[in-house]
N, C-alpha and C positions, 0 to 999 in steps of 0.2 A: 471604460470610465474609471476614472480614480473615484473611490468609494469614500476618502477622507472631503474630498472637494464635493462630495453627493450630501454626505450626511451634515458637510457647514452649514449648507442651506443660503450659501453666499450669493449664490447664482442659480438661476431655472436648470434644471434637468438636461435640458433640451440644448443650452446653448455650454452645456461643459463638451470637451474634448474626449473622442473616442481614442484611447492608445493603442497601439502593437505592445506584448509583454515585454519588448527592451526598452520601449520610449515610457512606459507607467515607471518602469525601475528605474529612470533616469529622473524622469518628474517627482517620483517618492522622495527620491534621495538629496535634487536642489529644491524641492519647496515646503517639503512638510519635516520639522523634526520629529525624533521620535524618543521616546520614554528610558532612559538608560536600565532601567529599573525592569518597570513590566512590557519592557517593547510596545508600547501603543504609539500608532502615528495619530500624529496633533494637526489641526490646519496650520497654526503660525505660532512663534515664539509666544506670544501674549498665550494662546491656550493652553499651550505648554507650561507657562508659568503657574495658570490656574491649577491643572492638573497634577502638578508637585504640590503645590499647597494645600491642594484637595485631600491629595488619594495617598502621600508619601510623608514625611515626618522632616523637619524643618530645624538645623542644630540657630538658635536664637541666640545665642551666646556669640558665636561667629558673626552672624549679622549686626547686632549690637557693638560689637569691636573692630572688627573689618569693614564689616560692608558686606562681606562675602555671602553670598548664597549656597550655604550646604546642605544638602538634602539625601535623606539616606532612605533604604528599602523599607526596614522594620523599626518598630521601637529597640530592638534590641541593637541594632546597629547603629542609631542615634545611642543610647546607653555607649555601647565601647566608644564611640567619636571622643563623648564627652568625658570619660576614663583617661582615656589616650591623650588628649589634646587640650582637657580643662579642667581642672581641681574637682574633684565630686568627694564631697564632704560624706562619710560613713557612722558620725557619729551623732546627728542630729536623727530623731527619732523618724520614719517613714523614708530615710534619704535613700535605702540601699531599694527600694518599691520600686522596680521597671514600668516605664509605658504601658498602657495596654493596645492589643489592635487596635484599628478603625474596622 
């Protein structure tokens, strides 16, 4: 059983498919993506999406400008993104203050 397609909850138990270990590694790989970040497989792109926005850190400057969706592992790597690739003011009081976890 694919254990991503068990825990959606999309479908009864019963009526998901038994694999061989080559035919689950071929079904992982065309139907579920997975978390560049912390390797988690997802059911579908939309979960996926949820789960960056969840659990991962969100550069909103890109979004705001591009369109683009960029999404980095830590606060600290959102920090350098936005170093690297967007003006970060150092002299406004609290500006140099990094993210914290989730």
């Amino acid at each position: 059983l694919c254990l991503v397609c068990l825990q959606s909850r999309r479908q009864f138990a019963r009526d998901l498919r038994v694999y061989l270990p080559r035919e689950l590694d071929e079904h992982m790989s065309e139907r579920h993506p997975t978390c560049q970040f912390c390797r988690r497989d997802v059911y579908d792109n939309d979960e996926l999406f949820d789960h960056m926005r969840l659990k991962h850190y969100q550069c909103t400057i890109c979004l705001a400008s591009t369109g683009e969706f960029s999404y980095f592992a830590s606060p600290q790597s959102l920090y350098e993104h936005n170093v690297e690739k967007h003006f970060v003011c150092h002299e406004v009081s609290g500006s140099t203050d990094r993210p914290t976890e989730r």
